[in-house]
MISE-295462 format. One record per residue (C-alpha): chain; residue number from 1; residue in one letter; x, y, z negated. Coordinates in nm, 3 decimals. Layout:
BEGIN
<site><unit>A</unit><pos>NUM</pos><code>A</code><c1>X</c1><c2>Y</c2><c3>Z</c3></site>
...
This chain:
BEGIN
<site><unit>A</unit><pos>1</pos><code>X</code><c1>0.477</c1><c2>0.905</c2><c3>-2.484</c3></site>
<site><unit>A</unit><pos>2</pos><code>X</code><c1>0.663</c1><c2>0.581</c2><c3>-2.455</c3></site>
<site><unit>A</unit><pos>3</pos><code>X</code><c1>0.972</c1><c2>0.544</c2><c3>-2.246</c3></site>
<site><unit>A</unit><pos>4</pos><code>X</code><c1>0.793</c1><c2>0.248</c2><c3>-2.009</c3></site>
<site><unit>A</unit><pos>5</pos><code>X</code><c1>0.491</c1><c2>0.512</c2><c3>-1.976</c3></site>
<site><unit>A</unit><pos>6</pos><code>X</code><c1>0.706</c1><c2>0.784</c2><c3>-1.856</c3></site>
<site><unit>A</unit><pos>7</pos><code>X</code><c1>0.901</c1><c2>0.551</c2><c3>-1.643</c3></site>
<site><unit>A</unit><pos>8</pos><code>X</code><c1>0.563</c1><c2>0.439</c2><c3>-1.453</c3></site>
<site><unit>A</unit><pos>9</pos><code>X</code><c1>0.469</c1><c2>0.835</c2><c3>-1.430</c3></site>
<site><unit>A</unit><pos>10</pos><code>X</code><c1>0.749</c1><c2>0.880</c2><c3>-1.258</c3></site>
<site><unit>A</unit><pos>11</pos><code>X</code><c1>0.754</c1><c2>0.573</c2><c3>-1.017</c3></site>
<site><unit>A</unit><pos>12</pos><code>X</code><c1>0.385</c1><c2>0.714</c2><c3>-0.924</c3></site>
<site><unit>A</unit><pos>13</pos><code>X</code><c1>0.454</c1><c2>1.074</c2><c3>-0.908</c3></site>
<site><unit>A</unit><pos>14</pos><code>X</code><c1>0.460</c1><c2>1.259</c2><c3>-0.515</c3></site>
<site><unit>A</unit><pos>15</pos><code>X</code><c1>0.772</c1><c2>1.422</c2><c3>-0.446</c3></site>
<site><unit>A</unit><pos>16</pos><code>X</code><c1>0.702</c1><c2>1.781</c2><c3>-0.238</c3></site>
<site><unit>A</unit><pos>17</pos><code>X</code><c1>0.939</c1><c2>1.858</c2><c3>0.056</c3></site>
<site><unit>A</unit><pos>18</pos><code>X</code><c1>1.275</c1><c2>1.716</c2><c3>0.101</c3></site>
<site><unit>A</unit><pos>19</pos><code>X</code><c1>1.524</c1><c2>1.844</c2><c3>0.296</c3></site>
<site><unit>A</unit><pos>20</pos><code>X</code><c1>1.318</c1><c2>1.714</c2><c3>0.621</c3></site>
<site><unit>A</unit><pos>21</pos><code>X</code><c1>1.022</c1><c2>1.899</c2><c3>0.464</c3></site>
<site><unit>A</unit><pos>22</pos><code>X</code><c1>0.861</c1><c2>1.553</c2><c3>0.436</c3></site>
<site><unit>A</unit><pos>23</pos><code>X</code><c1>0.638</c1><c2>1.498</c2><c3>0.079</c3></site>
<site><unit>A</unit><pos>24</pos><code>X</code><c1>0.694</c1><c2>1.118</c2><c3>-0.068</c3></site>
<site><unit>A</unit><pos>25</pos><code>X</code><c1>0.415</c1><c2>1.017</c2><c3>-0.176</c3></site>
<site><unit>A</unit><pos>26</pos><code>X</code><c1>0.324</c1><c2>0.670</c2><c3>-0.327</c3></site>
<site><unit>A</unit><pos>27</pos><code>X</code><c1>0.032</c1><c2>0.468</c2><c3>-0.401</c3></site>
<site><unit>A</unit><pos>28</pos><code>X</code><c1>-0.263</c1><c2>0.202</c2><c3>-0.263</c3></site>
<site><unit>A</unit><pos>29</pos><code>X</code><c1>-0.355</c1><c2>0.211</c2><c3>0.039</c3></site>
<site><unit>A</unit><pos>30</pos><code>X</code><c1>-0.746</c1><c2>0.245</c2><c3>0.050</c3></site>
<site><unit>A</unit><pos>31</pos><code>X</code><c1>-1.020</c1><c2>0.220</c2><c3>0.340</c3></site>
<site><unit>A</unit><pos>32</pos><code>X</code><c1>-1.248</c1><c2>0.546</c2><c3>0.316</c3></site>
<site><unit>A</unit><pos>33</pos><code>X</code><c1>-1.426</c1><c2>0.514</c2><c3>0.642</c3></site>
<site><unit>A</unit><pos>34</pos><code>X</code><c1>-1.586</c1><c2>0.251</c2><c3>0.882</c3></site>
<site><unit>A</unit><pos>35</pos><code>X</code><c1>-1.752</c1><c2>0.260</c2><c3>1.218</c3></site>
<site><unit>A</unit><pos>36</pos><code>X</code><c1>-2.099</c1><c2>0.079</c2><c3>1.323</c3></site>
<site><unit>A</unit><pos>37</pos><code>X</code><c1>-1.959</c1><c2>-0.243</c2><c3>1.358</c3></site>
<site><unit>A</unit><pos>38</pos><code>X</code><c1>-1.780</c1><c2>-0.211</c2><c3>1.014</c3></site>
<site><unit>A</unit><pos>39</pos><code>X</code><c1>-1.472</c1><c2>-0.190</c2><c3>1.137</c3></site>
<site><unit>A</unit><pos>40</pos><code>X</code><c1>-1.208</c1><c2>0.107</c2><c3>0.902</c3></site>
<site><unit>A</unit><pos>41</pos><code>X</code><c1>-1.163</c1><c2>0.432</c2><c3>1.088</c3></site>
<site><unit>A</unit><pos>42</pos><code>X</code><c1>-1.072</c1><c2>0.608</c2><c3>0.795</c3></site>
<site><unit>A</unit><pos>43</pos><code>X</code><c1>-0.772</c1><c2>0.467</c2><c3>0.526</c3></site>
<site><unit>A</unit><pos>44</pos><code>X</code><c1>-0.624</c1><c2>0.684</c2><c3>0.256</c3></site>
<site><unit>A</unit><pos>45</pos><code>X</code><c1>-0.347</c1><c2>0.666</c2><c3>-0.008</c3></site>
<site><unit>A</unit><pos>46</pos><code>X</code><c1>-0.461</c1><c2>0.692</c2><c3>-0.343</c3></site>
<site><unit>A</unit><pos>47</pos><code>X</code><c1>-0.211</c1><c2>0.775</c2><c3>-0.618</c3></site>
<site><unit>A</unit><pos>48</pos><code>X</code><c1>-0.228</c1><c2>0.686</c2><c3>-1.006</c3></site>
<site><unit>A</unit><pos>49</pos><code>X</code><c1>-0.278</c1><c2>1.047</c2><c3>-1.067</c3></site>
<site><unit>A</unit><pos>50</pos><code>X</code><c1>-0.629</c1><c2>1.010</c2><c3>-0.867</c3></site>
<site><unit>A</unit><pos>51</pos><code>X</code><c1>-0.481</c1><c2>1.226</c2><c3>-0.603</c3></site>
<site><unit>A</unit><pos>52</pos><code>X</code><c1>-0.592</c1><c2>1.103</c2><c3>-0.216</c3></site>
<site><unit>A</unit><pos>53</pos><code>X</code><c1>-0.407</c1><c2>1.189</c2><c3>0.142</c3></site>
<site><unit>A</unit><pos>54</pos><code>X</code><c1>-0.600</c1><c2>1.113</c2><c3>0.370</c3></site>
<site><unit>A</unit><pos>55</pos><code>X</code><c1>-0.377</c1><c2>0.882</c2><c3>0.661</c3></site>
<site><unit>A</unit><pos>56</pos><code>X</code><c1>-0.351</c1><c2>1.049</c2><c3>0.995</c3></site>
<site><unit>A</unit><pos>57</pos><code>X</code><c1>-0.423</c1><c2>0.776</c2><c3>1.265</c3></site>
<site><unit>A</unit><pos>58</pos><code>X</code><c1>-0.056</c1><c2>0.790</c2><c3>1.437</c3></site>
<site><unit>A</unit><pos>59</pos><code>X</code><c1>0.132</c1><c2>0.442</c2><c3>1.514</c3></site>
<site><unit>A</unit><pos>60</pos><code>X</code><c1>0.288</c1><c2>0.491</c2><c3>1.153</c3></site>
<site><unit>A</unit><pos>61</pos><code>X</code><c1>-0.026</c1><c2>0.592</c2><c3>1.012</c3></site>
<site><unit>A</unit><pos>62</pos><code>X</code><c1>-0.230</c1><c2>0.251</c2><c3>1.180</c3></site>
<site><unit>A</unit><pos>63</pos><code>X</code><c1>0.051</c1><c2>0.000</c2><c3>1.079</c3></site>
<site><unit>A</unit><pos>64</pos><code>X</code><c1>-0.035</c1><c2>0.105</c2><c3>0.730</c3></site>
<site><unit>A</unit><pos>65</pos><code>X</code><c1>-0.440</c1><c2>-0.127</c2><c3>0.791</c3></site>
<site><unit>A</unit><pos>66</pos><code>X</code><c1>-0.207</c1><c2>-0.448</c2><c3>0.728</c3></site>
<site><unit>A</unit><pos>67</pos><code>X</code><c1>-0.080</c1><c2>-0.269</c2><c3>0.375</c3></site>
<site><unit>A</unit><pos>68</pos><code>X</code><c1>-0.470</c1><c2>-0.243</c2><c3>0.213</c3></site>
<site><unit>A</unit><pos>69</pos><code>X</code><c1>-0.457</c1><c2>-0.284</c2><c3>-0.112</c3></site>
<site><unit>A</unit><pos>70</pos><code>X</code><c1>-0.124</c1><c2>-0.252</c2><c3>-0.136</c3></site>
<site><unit>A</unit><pos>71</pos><code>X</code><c1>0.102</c1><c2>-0.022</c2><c3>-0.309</c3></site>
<site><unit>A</unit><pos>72</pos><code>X</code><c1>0.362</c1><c2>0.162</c2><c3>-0.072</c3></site>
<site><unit>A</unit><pos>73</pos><code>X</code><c1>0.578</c1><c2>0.483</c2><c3>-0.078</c3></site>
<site><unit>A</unit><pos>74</pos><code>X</code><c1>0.499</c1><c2>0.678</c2><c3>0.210</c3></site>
<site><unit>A</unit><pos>75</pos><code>X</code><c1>0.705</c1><c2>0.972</c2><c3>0.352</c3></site>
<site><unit>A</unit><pos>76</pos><code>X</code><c1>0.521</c1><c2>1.232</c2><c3>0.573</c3></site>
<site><unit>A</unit><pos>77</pos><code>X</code><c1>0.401</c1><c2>1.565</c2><c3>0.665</c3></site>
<site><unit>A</unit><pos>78</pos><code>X</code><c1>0.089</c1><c2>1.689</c2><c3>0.427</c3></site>
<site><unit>A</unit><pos>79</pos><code>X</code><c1>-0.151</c1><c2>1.915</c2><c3>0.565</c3></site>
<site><unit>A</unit><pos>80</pos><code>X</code><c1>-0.463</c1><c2>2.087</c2><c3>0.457</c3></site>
<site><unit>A</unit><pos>81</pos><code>X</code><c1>-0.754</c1><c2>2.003</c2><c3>0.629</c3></site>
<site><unit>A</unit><pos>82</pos><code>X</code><c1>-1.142</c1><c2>2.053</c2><c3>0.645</c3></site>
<site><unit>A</unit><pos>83</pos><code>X</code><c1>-1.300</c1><c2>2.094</c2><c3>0.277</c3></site>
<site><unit>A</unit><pos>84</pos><code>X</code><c1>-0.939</c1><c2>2.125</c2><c3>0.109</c3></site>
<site><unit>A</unit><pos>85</pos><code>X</code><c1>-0.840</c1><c2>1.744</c2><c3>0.201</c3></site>
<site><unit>A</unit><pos>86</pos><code>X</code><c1>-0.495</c1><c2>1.673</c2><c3>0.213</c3></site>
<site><unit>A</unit><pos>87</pos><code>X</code><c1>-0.379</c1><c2>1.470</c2><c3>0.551</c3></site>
<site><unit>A</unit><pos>88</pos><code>X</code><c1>-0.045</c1><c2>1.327</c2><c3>0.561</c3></site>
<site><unit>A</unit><pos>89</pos><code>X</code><c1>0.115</c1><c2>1.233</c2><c3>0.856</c3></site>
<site><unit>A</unit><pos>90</pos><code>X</code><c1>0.308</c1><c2>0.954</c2><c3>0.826</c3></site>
<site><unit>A</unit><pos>91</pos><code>X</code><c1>0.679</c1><c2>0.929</c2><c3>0.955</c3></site>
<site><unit>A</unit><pos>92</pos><code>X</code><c1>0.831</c1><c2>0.632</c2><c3>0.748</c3></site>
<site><unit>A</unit><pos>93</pos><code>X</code><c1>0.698</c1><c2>0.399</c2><c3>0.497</c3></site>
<site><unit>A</unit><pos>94</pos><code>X</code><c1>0.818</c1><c2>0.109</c2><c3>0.294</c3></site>
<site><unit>A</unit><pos>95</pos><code>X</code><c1>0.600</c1><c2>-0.200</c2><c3>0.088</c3></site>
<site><unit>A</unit><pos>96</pos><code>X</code><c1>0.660</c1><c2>-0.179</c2><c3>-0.285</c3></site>
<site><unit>A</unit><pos>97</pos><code>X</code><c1>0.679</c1><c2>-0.452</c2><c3>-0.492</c3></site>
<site><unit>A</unit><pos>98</pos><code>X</code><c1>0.383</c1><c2>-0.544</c2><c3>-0.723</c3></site>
């Protein structure tokens, strides 16, 4: 594997637990659901390793609907939820650069 491969592995990877027990993970952010009047009620983060946390709705978690499409590095508590799905709730974030 090339070195600019494995250097673009590793900006992608998710990072489990810190210190804070938070996980980093990074990625796009993605709309999964909508409502009857189309509007998103459901966003995730999906990583380059096709990997998907699903974005629990707290103030973090909502500022993230101006970020679609974007990549960001988010920093949160995961969580299992129905069917296996991972949750993260957010507690910081930051915009990457393209």
């Amino acid at each position: 594997m090339g070195l600019e491969v494995m250097e673009l592995m590793q900006a992608w990877k998710t990072e489990k637990g810190d210190a804070n027990g938070l996980t980093t993970v990074r990625g796009l952010v993605i709309p999964v659901g909508w409502d009857d009047r189309g509007r998103i009620t459901e966003t995730v983060i999906a990583t380059h390793f096709e990997d998907e946390y699903l974005i629990d709705q707290n103030e973090w978690g909502e500022e993230l609907l101006a970020f679609l499409r974007q990549r960001v590095k988010v920093m949160g508590i995961v969580k299992e939820g129905a069917g296996g799905r991972k949750i993260i709730t957010v507690k910081k974030y930051e915009l990457l650069e393209e």
